[in-house]
Structure formats: structure tokens, C-alpha cells
C-alpha positions in Angstrom: -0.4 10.1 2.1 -2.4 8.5 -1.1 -1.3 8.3 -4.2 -2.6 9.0 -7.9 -3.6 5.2 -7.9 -5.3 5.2 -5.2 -7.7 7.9 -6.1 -7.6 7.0 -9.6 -9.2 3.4 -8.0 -11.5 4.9 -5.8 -12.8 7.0 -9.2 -13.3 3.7 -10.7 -14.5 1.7 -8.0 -17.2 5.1 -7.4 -18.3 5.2 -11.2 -19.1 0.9 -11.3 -20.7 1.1 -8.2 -22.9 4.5 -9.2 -23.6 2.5 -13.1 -24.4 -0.6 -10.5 -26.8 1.4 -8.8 -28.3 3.1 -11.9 -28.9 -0.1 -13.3 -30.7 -1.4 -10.4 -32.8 1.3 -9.8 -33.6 1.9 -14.2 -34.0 -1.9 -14.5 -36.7 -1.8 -11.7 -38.4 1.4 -12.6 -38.5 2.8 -16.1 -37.3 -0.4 -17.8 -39.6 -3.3 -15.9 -42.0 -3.5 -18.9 -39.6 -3.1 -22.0 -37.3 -5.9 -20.7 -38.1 -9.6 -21.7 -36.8 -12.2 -22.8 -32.5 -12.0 -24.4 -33.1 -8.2 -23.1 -33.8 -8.9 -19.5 -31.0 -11.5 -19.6 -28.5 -9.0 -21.2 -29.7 -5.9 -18.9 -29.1 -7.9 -16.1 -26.1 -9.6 -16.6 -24.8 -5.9 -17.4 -25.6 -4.8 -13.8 -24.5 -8.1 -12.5 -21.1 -7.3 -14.4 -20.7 -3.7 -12.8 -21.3 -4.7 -9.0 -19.0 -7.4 -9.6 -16.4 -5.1 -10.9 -17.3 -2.5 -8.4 -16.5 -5.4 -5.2 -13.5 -6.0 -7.3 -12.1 -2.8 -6.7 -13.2 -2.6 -3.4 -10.9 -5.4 -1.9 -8.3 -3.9 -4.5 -8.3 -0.4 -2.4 -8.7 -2.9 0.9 -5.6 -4.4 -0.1 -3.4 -1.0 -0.8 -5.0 0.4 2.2 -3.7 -2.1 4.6 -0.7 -2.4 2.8 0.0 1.1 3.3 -1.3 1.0 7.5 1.2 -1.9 7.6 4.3 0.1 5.8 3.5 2.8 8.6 3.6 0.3 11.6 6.7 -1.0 10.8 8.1 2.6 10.2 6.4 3.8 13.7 8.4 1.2 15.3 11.4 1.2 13.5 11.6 4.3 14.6 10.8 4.0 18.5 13.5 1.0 18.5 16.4 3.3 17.0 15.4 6.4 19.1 15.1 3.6 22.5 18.6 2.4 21.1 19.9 6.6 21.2 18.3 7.1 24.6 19.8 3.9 25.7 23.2 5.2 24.7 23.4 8.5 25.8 22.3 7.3 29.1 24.9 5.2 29.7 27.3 7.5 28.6 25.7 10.0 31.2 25.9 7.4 33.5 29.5 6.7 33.7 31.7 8.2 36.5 33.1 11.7 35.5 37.0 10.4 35.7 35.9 7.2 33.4 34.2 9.9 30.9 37.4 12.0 30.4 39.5 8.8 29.6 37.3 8.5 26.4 
């Protein structure tokens, strides 16, 4: 059903969205009084960078995902159209009268 790639992208889009997070939660915590000036600029650009990243990925994997629903949709009803089209044949050769059946 899912690929290497697509956990492989989930991994990713996981670990920026976790360093996202962290960076939030650090940045407003432990880090609020050592960050001024070029450092609060930089720290936050950083974090800024990772969710950005992180949403990036995100409508990567949307993408694939529906991608992928809309390969098994048309495979659902390619199928349901060639097994009508079998059921429609064998019908009418059921169908027929007996003596038109042996001329065949």
C-alpha cells in the first residue's frame, strides 16, 4: 500500500515538525532571557524555517496521498466496467435460444 517514500516523507515531515515544536517551546522557556538582539532574530527565523519546511512536506504527502486514492478509483472502476462488460456477455450468450446456441 505505501511505499519507502512515503514513509521516508512522513519521517521527515515528523522530525521538522518535532524541531518546530522544540524550538517553540525552548525559545519561549529556557531561552527567553539569553536571546536578544542578531540571536533572537537568528533563533527565530530557524524555527520559522522548520515549520515552513515541516507544511512543505505536509502538502507533499497530501499530494502522493491523493494521488495514490485517485490511482485506486480509477482501478475500482476499471474493474467494475470490464467485469459489467463479462456479465453482460455471458448473459446474452445464456440468453439465446438453445438451437441458436449450438449453431455457434
Amino acid at each position: 500500500m505505501f511505499k519507502p517514500a512515503d514513509a521516508r516523507r512522513r519521517w521527515w515531515g515528523t522530525f521538522f515538525l518535532t524541531m518546530a515544536a522544540g524550538f517553540l517551546i525552548w525559545g519561549q522557556t529556557l531561552l527567553k532571557p539569553y536571546l536578544n538582539g542578531l540571536g533572537f532574530l537568528f533563533y527565530w527565523f530557524l524555527c520559522f524555517v522548520f515549520t515552513v519546511i515541516a507544511i512543505f512536506i505536509a502538502l507533499l504527502d497530501m499530494r502522493a496521498v491523493r494521488r495514490h486514492l485517485h490511482q485506486q478509483n480509477r482501478e475500482i472502476v476499471e474493474r467494475a466496467i470490464s467485469e459489467a462488460k463479462k456479465a453482460s456477455r455471458e448473459k446474452s450468450h445464456q440468453s439465446k435460444h438453445p438451437a441458436e446456441r449450438l449453431k455457434e
